[in-house]
Structures are given as C-alpha cells and as structure tokens.
C-alpha positions in Angstrom: 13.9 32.4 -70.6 17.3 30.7 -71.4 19.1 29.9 -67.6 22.7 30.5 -67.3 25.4 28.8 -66.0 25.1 29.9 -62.8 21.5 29.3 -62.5 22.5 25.5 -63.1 25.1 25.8 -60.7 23.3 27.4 -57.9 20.8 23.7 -58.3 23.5 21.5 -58.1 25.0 23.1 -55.1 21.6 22.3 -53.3 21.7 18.9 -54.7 25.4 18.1 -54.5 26.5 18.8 -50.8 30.1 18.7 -50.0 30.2 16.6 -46.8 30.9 18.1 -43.4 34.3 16.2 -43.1 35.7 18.1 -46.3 34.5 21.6 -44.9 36.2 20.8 -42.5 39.8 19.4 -43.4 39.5 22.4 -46.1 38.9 24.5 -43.5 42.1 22.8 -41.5 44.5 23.0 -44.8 43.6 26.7 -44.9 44.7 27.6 -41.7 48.7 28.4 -41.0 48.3 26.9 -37.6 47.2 23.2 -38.6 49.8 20.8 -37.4 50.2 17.5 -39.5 49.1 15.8 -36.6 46.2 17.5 -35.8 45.4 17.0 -39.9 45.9 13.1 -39.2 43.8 13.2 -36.7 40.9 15.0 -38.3 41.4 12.4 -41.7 41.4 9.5 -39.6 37.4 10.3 -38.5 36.8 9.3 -42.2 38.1 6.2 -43.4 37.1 6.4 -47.1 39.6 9.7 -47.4 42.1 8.3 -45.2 42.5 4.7 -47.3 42.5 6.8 -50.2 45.2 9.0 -49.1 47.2 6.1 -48.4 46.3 4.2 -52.1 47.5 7.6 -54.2 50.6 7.9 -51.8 51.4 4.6 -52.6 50.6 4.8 -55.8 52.6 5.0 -59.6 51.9 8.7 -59.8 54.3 9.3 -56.9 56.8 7.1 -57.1 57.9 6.8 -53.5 61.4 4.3 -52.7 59.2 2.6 -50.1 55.6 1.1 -49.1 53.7 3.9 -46.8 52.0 2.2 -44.5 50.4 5.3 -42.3 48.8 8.1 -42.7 51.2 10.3 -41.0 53.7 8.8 -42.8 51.9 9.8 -46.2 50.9 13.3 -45.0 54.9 14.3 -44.1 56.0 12.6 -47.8 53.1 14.4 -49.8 53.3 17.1 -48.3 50.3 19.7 -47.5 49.8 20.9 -51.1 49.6 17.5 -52.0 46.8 16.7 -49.2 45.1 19.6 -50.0 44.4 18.8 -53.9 43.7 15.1 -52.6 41.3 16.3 -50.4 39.9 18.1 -52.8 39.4 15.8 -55.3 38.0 13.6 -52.9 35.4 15.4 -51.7 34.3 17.2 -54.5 33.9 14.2 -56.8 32.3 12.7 -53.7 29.4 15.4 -53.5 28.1 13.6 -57.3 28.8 10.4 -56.4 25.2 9.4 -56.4 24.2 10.5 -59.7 22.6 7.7 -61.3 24.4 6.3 -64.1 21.5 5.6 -66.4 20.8 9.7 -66.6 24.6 9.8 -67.9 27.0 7.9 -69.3 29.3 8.1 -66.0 31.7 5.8 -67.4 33.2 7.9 -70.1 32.1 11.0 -68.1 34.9 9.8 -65.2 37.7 8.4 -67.5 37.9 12.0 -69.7 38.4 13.6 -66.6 40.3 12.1 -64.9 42.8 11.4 -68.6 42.2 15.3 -69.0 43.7 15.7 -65.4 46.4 12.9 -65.5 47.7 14.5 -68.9 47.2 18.0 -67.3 49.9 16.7 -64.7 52.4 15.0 -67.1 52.9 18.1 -69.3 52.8 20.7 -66.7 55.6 18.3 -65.0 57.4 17.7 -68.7 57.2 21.2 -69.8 57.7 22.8 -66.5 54.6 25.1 -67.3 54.1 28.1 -64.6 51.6 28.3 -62.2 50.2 24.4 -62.7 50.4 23.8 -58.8 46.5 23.0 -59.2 46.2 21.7 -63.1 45.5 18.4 -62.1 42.0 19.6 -60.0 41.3 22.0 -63.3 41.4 18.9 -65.4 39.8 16.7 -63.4 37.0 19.1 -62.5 36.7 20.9 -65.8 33.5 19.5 -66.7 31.6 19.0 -63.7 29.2 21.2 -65.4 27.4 18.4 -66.9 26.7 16.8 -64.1 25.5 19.9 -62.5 23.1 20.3 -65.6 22.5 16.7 -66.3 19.8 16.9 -63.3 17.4 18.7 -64.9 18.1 18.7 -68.2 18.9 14.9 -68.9 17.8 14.8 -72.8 19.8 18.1 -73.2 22.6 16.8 -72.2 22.4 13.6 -73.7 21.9 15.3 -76.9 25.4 17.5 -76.6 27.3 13.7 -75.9 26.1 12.1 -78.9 28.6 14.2 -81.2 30.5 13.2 -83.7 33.4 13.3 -85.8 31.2 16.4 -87.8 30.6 18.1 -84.4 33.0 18.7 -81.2 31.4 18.3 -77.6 32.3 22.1 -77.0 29.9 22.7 -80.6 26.9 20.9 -79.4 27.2 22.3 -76.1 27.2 25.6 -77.3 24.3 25.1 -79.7 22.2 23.7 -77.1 22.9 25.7 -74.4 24.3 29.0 -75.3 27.6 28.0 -73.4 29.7 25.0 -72.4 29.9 22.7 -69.4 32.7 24.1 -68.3 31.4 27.7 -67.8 29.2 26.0 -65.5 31.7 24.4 -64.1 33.5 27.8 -63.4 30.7 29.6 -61.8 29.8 26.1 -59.3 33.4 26.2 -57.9 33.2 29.7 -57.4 30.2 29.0 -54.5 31.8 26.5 -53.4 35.1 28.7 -53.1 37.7 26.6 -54.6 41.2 28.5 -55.1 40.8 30.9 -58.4 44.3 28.9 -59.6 41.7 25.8 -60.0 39.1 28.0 -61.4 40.7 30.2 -64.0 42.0 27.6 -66.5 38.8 26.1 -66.3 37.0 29.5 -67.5 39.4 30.2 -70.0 40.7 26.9 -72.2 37.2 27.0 -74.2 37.6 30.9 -74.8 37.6 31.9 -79.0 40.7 33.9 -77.7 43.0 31.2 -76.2 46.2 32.1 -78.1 45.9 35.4 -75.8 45.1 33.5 -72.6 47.9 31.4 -69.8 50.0 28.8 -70.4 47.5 26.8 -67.6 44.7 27.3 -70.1 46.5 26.6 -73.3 47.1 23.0 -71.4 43.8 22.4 -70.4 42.6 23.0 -73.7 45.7 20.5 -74.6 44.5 18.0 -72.2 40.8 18.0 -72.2 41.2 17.1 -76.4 43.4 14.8 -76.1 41.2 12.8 -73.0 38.1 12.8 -75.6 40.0 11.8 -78.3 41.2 9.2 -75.9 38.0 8.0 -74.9 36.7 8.0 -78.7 39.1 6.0 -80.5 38.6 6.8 -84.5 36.1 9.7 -83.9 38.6 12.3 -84.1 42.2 12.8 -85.0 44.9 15.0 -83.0 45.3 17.3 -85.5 41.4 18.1 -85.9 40.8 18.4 -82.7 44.1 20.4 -81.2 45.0 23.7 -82.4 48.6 23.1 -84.1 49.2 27.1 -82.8 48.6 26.2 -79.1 50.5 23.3 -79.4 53.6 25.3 -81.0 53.0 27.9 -77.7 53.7 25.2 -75.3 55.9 23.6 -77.3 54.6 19.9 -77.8 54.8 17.6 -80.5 52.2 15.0 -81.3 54.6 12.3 -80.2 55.0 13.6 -77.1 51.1 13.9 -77.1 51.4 9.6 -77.8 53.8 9.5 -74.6 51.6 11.3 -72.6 49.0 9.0 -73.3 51.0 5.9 -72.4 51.7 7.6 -69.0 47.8 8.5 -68.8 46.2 4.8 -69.7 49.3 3.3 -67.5 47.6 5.5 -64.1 44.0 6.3 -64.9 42.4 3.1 -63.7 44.3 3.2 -60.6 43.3 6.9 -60.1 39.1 5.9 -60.9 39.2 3.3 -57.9 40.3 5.9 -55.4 37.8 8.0 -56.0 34.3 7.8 -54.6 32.7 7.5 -58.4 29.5 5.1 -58.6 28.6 4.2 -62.5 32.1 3.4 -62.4 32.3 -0.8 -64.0 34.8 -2.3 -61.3 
C-alpha cells in the first residue's frame, strides 16, 4: 500500500525533533504577556539563535542606519513578528540539520529554498501582496517534504531530483509518489502547529487550480520556479517553467523576475551561514 504524505510526515517528526529551546521561545512569542526582556533573556540560554539573531539584524536584508550590537537592541528594531519568523526558521531548519548530505544533495536542497524564500520576500515587499507577513517561512519551508521523505526512501527521492529540462521536479515527484514534497511539507507543519498563514501557500502553489487560489500562493509558485531555475542554469527557461497567466495576476514582468534575482544571489549566501544547515560547502 502506497503511504501518504502524512504517513511520511508523522516519521520525520519522530526523527526530526524541534529542540526544547524553540518550544519554548515559540511558546514565549505566543503569549500577549511576554516582555522583550523576558524574550532576551530566554534567547540568550542559546547562543547559536542569539548570534544568529544578531547576524540577520545586522544583515543587508534589513538595512538598519547603524551596527546592532545586542540582542535587546535587535529584538526592539525587529520587532516581535520579525523574532518570531527568525525563530522559526531557526529552529525548524535546525530539527534536519543532521541529515547526512550524501543521502541528498543538501547543497542545492538549501540554496532553492532559501532563493524561493528570499524572492518570496522581494515581491511580496515590491508588489505589496496581501497577507505575506509569513511568505518568507512558506518559501523557505516549502519543501521540507523531501527531507522528511528522503529518510526512508533515499533512491526515491533521488530519482524525482534527477529531472530535466523534459520533466519538472513537481512531474517526477508526482509520478513517483502520487504527490509532491510539498504536500508533505503541508501536513509536517501542521503537527508541528506552525501558523496556517505559513501553511496554506505551501498546500496550494502546486494545486492544477492556482489561477483560483491567493495571491500568497500564486507567489510561491512564482518564487519556488524561479529558485530552481536559479539553481539550474540552462535546464529551464522562465517562460517554460512560469505560467505567463500567474505572472499577469500579480503583475510581474520577467525583468522584474531578473531584478529579483540580483537581490536574491546578492543575500542568499549570507542568509545559508545563519542558519544551522550541515552539507552546506562553507
């Protein structure tokens, strides 16, 4: 019998533990009563987290007129929405940090999504897209499904990342599996209970009836085509891999697409040293 995508998903939430520190900071950014103090005081117990909070802050991505030197300083300029999705990313990327890189090519696994997520951000930002507060964790998470299948199904999975310019990723997952990575995806950050605004995009941009779907899908699907394309220079072209409709919907041109990339390839290997991801070439 065929699993499903949540039967995959319910293995790699045994395997892949989210740690005790990020229950608990999720558990402090959830509660109305969580002073940014008290927050500062709960990061500081992990240093990893807390020099990474500092690296994004002072980061290109944000920008800021001056060096942030402490972590109170970063949490009162981000802002708790901010700190939240960093957490977030943090520890959820940190729970498949020890996957060994030989199963899967980590490498280009890391770089499309963290492009998909970085391009998520630019557009959502350029176009002023509604309801894109948490785009960047949808593209940066949208295919954590492989690695939550990759376990124990290695020469699957292989199999659906040697496509080609005949086949798309989302074809040979399909074929193999009788879904995509991403629907696994879905159903792992559902037990992990991740915010449905991170969830939803990422269980509709693969769906045959996008053009019906929100704007925070259409860009996902956007964005996770243009980080592959990205990551396989001369395997596919923009306009055989994007949908020229969707593009019309949200109203961007493929020179805007080119400009979106500059910002991407100008912030993504900044972005893959902050993050707890082994297989990663440093």
């Amino acid at each position: 019998m065929s699993k499903l995508p949540l039967d995959y998903a319910m293995q790699a939430q045994e395997l892949c533990v989210l740690s005790d520190v990020y229950m608990t900071l999720n558990r402090m950014l959830s509660s109305d009563g969580c002073s940014m103090e008290e927050l500062a005081d709960a990061i500081a117990y992990e240093p990893a987290i807390a020099a990474s909070i500092l690296k994004i802050a002072n980061s290109a991505m944000f920008s800021m007129p001056r060096e942030i030197d402490s972590l109170a300083k970063a949490l009162v300029l981000l802002g708790i929405k901010q700190v939240k999705n960093l957490v977030n990313a943090y520890g959820i990327t940190a729970a498949f940090s020890g996957i060994d890189p030989k199963v899967a090519d980590m490498d280009k696994f890391w770089e499309i999504s963290v492009d998909c997520a970085l391009i998520c951000q630019y557009f959502s930002k350029d176009k002023q897209i509604p309801n894109t507060d948490n785009i960047f964790l949808s593209g940066l998470f949208h295919n954590l499904g492989m690695l939550a299948i990759v376990h124990s199904e290695p020469d699957k999975v292989r199999y659906c990342e040697g496509y080609d310019s005949d086949e798309t990723p989302w074809l040979r997952q399909h074929e193999m599996f009788g879904f995509t990575f991403a629907d696994c995806t879905t159903e792992l950050l559902k037990l992990w209970n991740l915010p449905d605004s991170i969830i939803q995009p990422i269980a509709e941009f693969n769906s045959v009836e996008l053009a019906e779907q929100a704007a925070n899908s259409k860009l996902l699907y956007i964005a996770s085509r243009i980080a592959v394309i990205n990551a396989e220079p001369g395997v596919y072209t923009k306009e055989a891999l994007i949908n020229q409709g969707i593009l019309d919907d949200l109203a961007i041109s493929l020179d805007e697409i080119n400009q979106s990339l500059e910002y991407c390839n100008l912030q993504a290997m900044e972005l893959l040293s902050t993050f707890p991801i082994q297989g990663r070439k440093r």
